[in-house]
C-alpha positions in Angstrom: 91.6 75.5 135.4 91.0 77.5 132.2 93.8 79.6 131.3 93.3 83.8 131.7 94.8 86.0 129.2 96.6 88.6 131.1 96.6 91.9 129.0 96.5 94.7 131.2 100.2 94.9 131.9 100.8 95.3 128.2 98.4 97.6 127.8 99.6 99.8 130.9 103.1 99.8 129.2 103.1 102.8 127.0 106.7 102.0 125.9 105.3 99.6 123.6 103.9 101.3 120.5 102.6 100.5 116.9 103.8 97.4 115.6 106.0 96.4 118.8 103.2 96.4 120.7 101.1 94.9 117.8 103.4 91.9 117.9 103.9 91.4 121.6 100.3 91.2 121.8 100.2 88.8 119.1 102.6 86.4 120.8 100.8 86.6 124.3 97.4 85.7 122.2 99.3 82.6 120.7 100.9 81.4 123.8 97.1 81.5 125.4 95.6 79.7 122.4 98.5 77.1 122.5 97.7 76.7 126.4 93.6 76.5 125.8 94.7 73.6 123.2 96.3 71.8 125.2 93.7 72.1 128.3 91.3 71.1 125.9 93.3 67.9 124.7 93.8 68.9 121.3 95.5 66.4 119.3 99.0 66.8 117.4 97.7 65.4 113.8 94.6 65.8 112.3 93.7 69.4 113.2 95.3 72.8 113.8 94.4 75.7 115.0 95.3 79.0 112.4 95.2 82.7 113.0 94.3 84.7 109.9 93.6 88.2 108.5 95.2 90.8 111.2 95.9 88.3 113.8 97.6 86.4 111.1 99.8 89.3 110.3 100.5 89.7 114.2 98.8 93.1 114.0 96.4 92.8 117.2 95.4 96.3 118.4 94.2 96.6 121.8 90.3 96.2 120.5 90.8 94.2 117.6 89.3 91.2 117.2 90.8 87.6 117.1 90.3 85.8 113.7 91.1 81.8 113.6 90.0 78.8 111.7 90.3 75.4 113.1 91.2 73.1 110.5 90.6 69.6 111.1 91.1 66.5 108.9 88.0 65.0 107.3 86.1 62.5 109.8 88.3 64.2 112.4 85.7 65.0 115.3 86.4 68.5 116.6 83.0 69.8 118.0 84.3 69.6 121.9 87.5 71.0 121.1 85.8 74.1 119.2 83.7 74.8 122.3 86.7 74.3 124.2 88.7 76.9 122.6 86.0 79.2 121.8 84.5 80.2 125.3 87.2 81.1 126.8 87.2 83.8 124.2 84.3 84.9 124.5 84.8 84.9 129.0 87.3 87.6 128.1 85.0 89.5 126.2 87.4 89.3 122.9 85.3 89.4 119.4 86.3 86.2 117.8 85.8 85.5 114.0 86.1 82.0 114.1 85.5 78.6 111.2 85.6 75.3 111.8 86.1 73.7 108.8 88.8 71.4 106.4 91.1 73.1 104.3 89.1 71.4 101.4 86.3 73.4 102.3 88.4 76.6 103.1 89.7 76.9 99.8 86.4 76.7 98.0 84.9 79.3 99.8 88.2 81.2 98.9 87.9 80.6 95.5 84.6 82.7 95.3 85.1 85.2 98.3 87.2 87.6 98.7 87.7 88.3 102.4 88.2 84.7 102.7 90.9 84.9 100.0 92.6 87.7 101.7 92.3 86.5 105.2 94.4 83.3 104.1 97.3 84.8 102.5 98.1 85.2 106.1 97.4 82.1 107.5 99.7 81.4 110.8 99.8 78.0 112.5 98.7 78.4 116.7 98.4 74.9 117.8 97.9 71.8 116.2 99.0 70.4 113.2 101.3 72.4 111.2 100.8 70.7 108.2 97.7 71.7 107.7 98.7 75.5 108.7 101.2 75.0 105.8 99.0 73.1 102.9 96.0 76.3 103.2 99.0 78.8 103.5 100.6 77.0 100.3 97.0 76.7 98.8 96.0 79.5 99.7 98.7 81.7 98.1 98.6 79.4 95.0 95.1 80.0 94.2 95.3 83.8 94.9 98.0 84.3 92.1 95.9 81.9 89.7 92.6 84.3 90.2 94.6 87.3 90.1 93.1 89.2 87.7 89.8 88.3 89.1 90.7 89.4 92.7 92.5 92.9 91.5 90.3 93.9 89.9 87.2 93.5 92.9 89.5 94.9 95.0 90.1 98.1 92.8 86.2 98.6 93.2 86.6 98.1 96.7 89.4 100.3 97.5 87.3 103.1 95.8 84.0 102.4 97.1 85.8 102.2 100.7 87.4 105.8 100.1 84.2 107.5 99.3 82.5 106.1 102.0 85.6 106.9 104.7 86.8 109.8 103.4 90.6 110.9 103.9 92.5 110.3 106.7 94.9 113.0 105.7 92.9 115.8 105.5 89.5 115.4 107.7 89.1 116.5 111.2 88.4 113.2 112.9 89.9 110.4 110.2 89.0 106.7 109.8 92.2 105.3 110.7 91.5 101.9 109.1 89.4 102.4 106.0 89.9 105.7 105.3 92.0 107.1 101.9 95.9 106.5 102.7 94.6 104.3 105.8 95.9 100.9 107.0 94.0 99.1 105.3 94.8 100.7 102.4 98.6 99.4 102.8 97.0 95.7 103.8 95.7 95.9 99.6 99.0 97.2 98.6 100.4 94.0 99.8 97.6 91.7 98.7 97.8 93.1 95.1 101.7 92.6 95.5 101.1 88.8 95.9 99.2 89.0 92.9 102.1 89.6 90.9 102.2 93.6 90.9 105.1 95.4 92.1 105.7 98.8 93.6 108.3 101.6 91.9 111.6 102.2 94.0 111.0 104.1 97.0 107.5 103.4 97.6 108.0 100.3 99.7 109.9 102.2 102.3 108.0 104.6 102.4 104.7 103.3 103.0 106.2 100.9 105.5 107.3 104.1 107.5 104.0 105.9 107.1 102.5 102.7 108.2 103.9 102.8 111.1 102.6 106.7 112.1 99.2 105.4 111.4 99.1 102.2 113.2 100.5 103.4 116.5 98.0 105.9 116.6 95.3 103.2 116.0 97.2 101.6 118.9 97.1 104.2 121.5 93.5 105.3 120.3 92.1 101.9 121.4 94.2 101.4 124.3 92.7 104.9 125.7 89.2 104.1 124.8 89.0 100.5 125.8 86.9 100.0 122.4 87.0 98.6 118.9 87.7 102.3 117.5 89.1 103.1 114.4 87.9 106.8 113.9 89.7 109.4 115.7 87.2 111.7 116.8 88.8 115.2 118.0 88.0 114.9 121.9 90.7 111.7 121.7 93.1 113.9 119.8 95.1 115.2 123.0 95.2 112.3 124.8 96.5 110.1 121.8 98.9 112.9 121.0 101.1 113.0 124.5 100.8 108.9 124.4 103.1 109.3 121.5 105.4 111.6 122.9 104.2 114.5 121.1 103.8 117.8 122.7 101.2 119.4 120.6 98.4 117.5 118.9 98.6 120.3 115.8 102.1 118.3 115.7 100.7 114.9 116.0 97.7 115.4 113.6 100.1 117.3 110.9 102.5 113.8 111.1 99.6 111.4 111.0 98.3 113.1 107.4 101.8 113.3 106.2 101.6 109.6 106.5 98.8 109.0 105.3 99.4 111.2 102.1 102.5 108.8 101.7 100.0 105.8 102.1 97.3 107.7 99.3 99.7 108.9 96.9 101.2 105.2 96.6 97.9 103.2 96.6 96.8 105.4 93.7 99.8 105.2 91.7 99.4 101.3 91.8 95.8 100.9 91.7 95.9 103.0 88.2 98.7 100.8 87.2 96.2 97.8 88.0 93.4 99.1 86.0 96.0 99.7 83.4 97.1 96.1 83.4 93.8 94.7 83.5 92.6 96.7 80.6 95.4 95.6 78.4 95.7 97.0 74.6 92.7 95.3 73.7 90.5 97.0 75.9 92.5 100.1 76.2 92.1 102.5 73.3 95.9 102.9 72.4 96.1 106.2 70.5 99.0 108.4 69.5 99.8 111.3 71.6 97.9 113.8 71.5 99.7 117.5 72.4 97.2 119.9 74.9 99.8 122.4 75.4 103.2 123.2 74.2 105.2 120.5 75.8 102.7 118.8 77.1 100.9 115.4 75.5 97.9 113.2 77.0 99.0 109.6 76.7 96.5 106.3 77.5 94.6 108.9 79.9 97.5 110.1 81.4 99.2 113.8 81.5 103.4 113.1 79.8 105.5 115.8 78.7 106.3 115.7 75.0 109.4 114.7 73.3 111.7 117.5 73.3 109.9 119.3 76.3 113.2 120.6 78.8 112.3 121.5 82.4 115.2 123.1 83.5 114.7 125.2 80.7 110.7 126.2 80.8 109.7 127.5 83.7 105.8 127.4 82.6 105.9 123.3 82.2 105.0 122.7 85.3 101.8 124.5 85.4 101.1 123.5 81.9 101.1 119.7 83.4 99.0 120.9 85.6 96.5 122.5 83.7 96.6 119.6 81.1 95.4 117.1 84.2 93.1 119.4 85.9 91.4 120.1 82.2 91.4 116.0 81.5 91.0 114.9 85.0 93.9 113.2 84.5 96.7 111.8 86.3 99.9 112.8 86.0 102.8 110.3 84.9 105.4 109.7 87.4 108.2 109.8 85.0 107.1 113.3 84.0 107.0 114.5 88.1 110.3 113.1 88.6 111.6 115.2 85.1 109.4 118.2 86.5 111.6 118.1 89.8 114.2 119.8 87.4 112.0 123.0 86.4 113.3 126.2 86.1 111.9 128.8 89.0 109.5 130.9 87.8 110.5 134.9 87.6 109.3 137.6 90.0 107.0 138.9 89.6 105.5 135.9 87.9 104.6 136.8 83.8 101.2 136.8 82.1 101.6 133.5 81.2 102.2 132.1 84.5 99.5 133.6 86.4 96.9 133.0 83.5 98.1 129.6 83.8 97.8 129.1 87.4 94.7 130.8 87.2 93.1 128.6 84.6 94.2 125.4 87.2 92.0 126.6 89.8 89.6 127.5 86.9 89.2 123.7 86.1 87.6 123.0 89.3 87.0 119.7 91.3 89.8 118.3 89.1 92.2 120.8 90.2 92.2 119.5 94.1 94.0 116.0 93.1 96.6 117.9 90.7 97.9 120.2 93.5 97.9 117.3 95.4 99.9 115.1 93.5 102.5 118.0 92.7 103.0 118.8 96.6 103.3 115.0 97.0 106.3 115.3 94.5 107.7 118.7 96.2 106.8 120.6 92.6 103.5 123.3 94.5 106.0 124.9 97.3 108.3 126.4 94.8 105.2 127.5 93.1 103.4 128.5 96.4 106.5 129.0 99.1 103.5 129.8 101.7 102.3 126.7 101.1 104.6 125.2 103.7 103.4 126.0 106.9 99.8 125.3 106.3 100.4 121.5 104.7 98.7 119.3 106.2 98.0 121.6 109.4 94.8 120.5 111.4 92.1 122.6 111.7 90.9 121.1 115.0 87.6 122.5 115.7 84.0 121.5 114.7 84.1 124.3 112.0 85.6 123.0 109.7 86.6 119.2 107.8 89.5 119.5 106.6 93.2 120.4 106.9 94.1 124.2 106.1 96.2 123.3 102.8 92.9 121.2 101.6 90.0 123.6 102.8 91.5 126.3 100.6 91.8 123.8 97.1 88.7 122.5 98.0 87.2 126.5 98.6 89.1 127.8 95.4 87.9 124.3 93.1 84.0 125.3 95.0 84.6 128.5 93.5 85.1 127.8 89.9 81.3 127.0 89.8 80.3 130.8 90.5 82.6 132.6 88.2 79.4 133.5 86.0 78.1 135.5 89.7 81.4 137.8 89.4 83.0 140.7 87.4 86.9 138.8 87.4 87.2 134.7 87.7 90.6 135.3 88.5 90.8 137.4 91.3 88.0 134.9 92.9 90.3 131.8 92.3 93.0 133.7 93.7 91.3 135.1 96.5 89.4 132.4 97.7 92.7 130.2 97.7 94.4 132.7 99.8 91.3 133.5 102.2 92.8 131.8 105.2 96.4 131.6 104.3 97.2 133.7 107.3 96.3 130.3 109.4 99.2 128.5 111.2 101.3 131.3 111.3 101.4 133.4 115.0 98.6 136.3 115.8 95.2 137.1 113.9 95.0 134.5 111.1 92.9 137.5 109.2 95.4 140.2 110.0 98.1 138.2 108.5 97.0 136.6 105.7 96.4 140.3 104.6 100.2 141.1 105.1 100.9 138.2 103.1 98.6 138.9 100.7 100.5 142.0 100.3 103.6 140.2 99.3 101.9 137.2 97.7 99.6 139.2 94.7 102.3 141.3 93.7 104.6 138.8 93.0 102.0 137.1 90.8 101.9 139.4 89.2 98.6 141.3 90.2 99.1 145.5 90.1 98.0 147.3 92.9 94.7 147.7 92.6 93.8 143.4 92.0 96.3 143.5 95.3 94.5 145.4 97.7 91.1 143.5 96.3 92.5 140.2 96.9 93.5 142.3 100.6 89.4 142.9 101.1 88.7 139.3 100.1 91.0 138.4 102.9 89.9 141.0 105.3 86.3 140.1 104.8 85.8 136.8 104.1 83.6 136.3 107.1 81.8 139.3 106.7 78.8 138.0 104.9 78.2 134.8 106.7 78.2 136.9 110.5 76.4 139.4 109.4 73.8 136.8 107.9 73.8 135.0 111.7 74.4 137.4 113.9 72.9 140.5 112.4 69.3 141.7 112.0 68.8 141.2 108.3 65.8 143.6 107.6 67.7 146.5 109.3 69.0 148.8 107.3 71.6 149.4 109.6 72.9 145.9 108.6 72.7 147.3 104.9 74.7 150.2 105.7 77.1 148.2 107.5 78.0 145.8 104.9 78.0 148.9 102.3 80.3 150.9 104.3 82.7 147.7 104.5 83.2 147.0 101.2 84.5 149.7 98.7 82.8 148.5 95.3 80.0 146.2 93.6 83.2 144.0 92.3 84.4 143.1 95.6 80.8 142.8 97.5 80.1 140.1 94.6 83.4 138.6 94.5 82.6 138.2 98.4 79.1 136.8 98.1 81.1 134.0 96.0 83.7 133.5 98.4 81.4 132.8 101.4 79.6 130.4 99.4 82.9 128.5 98.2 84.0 128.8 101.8 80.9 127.1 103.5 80.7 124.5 100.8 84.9 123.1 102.1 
């Protein structure tokens, strides 16, 4: 009698979560294989039976599929046992990625394919012959550190290619688990380039390991719910997903999941860029002295570095110089220089010339901008800045409305907005204002209403008199003016004319409001 694989009692226990339940699922697919091996007679020598890629890893999610090669011996007849071994997989209506072939052969497809060579580094022995488990794992390994260069540097296109197409996990609505930016599969090339002789800097390795974990139990539970191969998690699964993993609130859930995954992002960029770094070498890198963009501040090899002699703790404009510097190079900023940034002096109240013209001119740089504030919230150096800023990171937006997270719709609004600055009377006060449009979000009654008080407390101490205030106020107030009255409103009434007049007090404010709405819709 053919031997049944028994899931559903796993599956029913919702004690066992991400990676436990990964790797008890894992085990109960091995001992089934070992038991369909022996029913079918396989022999002890001259063949094995290997799981690779995420089976390999013992990372089987309720709809993933099952990935083995049998290996067999040359002149080794393993046709019957294939069929054998296969069917019953398919009877349980399992995906299977399955190759029959010697390791010979295995390792020459390897040597010119990619997801071959990945799938191999982790090669696990089933059934069979262990030896040959162990000579491709051996092999295998060996040959992936010889065509290192060759293999980091496809996978650096691929990494970027996946991104664009996926998106982020961290900040859209309903994110790709699996391929999206800061994903899992995103940590699965961390570790592939790590066998390739790179190395993470201290910290990061814990780190992503943790964040890891966030993202693969809700791939888990997602899967388990849906009874499919599902790796997007689309906003009607949100809930159920949520109280699966104990949380009370999905806002909760969803604000942890793109925490981790911004853990998972930050460190995949910092050592893909180190990659391309290495790759390029001095002879293909243009090495030139440093060159100073603003006082303290140098770009180095395409990178933003505070200068020799430059002292945090005693310039409390640094930080937004190194932030202008990137945004204006679309550059990254050094990690050396976030850590010495970490020691900045606060910034006075209310905030000087400098500083606001400063933190104006970021915003001013556009797209750019968006990775910059990024990368200095990563590093905890935006909420001294921007004390606000900490109720609405990473906080869902969970409604068809809108992509993104509220910290990210209001970058990606206030970067949209840089492109209209020629439309308006003051670029700054629509930089401003359209990064404080929704700022009242996350934060108890009328997300409108408040973000109007807080504007209130927010402009001053930038350093905006009283009139700018109470214009960055009508921004707020009215930043949905314009796009109901252009649905819901009869447009070639001049009662709709009068009504928009009457709303707004000048020229300056109707225009920096056409802007806004446009900004607005585009994130």
């Amino acid at each position: 009698m053919t031997p049944q694989l028994d899931r559903q009692v796993l599956l029913q226990d919702t004690s066992r979560r991400g990676a436990a339940f990964c790797g008890l699922l894992s085990e109960k697919v091995d001992l089934w294989l070992q038991q369909l091996w022996e029913n079918a007679g396989g022999p002890a020598t001259g063949a094995a039976l290997v799981a690779v890629g995420g089976y390999g890893r013992s990372e089987l999610s309720p709809g993933s599929d099952i990935d083995v090669y049998l290996l067999y011996e040359p002149k080794t007849s393993v046709s019957a046992l294939a069929e054998s071994i296969w069917y019953p997989i398919w009877d349980e209506g399992i995906k299977l990625g399955h190759a029959v072939r010697t390791v010979k052969e295995t390792l020459a497809l390897a040597s010119d394919d990619l997801d071959t060579a990945t799938a191999i580094l982790s090669a696990r022995h089933i059934a069979g012959d262990p030896k040959l488990a162990e000579e491709l794992a051996v092999k295998g390994d060996d040959l992936w550190r010889k065509r290192s260069k060759r293999w980091l540097d496809e996978m650096d296109v691929r990494v970027r290619s996946r991104h664009e197409e996926s998106g982020e996990v961290a900040f859209l609505l309903e994110p790709d688990l699996k391929n999206g930016r800061g994903g899992l599969r995103d940590v699965h090339a961390i570790t592939w380039a790590e066998r390739a002789g790179m190395s993470l800097l201290p910290g990061d390795h814990e780190a992503i390991l943790e964040a890891y974990e966030v993202v693969l139990s809700a791939r888990v539970e997602l899967q388990r719910r849906t009874g499919r191969h599902s790796d997007v998690l689309l906003l009607e699964e949100q809930d159920a997903v949520s109280a699966a993993l104990g949380f009370d609130d999905a806002d909760v859930f969803m604000r942890a999941l793109s925490t981790a995954a911004r853990t998972i992002a930050w460190v995949s960029d910092e050592l893909w860029f180190r990659v391309r770094s290495s790759l390029d070498g001095p002879t293909r890198r243009k090495l030139r002295r440093d060159e100073e963009a603003l006082v303290g501040v140098v770009v180095r090899d395409g990178s933003v570095a505070l200068a020799p002699g430059a002292e945090p703790a005693n310039d409390p404009y640094l930080v937004l110089r190194v932030a202008v510097t990137a945004a204006l190079n679309d550059a990254r900023i050094e990690r050396t220089t976030l850590d010495r940034l970490a020691e900045s002096k606060p910034l006075t109240t209310p905030w000087s010339e400098e500083a606001r013209r400063l933190f104006v001119e970021l915003f001013l740089a556009g797209r750019p901008a968006v990775q910059v504030v990024e990368t200095l919230d990563q590093r905890g150096l935006w909420e001294p800045i921007f004390p606000e800023w900490s109720v609405i990171r990473c906080r869902p937006q969970r409604n068809a409305y809108h992509r993104f997270t509220i910290d990210r719709h209001l970058c990606e609004a206030a970067a949209n907005s840089a492109a209209l600055v020629d439309r308006v009377d003051r670029p700054d006060l629509l930089v401003v204002g359209t990064l404080l449009h929704d700022i009242g979000k996350g934060r108890p009654g009328d997300h409108t209403d408040v973000g109007v008080e807080l504007i209130a407390e927010i402009a001053p101490r930038m350093g905006f008199d009283e009139g700018d205030t109470l214009i960055l106020q009508q921004m707020c107030r009215h930043h949905l003016l314009l796009a109901d009255t252009a649905t819901r409103r009869d447009l070639s009434d001049d009662g709709t004319i009068s009504f928009v007049a009457d709303s707004v007090d000048s020229l300056t404010c109707l225009r920096l409001l056409d802007a806004l709405t446009e900004a607005d819709s585009l994130a």
